[in-house]
C-alpha positions, 0 to 999 in steps of 0.5 A, a space after each residue: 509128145 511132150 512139146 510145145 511153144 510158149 510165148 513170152 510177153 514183149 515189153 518195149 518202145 523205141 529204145 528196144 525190146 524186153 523179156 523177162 523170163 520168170 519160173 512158174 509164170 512164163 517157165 513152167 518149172 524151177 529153173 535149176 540150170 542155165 546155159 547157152 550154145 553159140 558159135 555153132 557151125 552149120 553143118 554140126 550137130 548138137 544134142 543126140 540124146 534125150 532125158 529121163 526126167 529133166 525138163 527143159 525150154 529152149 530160146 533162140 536169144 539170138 539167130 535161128 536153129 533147127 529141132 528134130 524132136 522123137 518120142 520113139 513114135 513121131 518125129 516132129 521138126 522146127 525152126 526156133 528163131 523168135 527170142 520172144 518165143 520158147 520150146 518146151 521139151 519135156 522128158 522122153 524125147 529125142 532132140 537134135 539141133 541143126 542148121 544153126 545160123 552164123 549168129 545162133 545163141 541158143 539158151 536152154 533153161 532146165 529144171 534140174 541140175 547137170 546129172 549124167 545119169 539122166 541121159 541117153 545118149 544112144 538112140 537105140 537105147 532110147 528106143 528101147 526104153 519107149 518101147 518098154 512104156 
């Protein structure tokens, strides 16, 4: 399964913490994309759906949010909650975001675009399609 952590460098002092988040440096890919969730009920769930090619790391700029990550053969699950800290998620995997906590900013960087057909958004297609790799 194509996941994994990276972590970022923190610069600071006494006047407080800075990221600096840079493609091909700390983000291993051209950030094409950039969005966030927030005000996320905690009970919702966010995501069901996996990507064909886009690759994408996710940071809990603010707060915390639970994963479940599938590849059709393991499912993995992880708590996001340090903004010195990203997910990379890489195609071909499931990905459900849970149990947001009240203060919950989560920002997705992405290396293409908004493109539909790059979705699948129902989970036994999705397991179709690994089966057939």
């Amino acid at each position: 399964m194509e996941v994994r952590f990276i972590e970022f460098q923190k610069h600071g002092d006494d006047r407080g913490a800075l990221i600096a988040l840079e493609q091909d440096i700390n983000i291993p890919f051209d950030i094409k994309r950039v969005y966030y969730l927030f005000n996320t009920e905690k009970d919702i769930r966010r995501g069901m759906h996996a990507h064909k090619n886009l690759r994408q790391l996710a940071v809990a700029v603010k707060g915390s949010v639970r994963f479940l990550l599938d590849n059709g053969t393991e499912k993995i699950e992880l708590l996001l909650d340090n903004p010195s800290q990203g997910l990379y998620i890489g195609p071909g995997v499931w990905r459900e975001m849970y149990s947001f906590s009240d203060d919950c900013v989560l920002m997705i960087l992405a290396d293409h675009v908004y493109e539909e057909s790059d979705y699948i958004r129902d989970y036994d297609l999705f397991i179709k399609s690994v089966v057939k790799k």
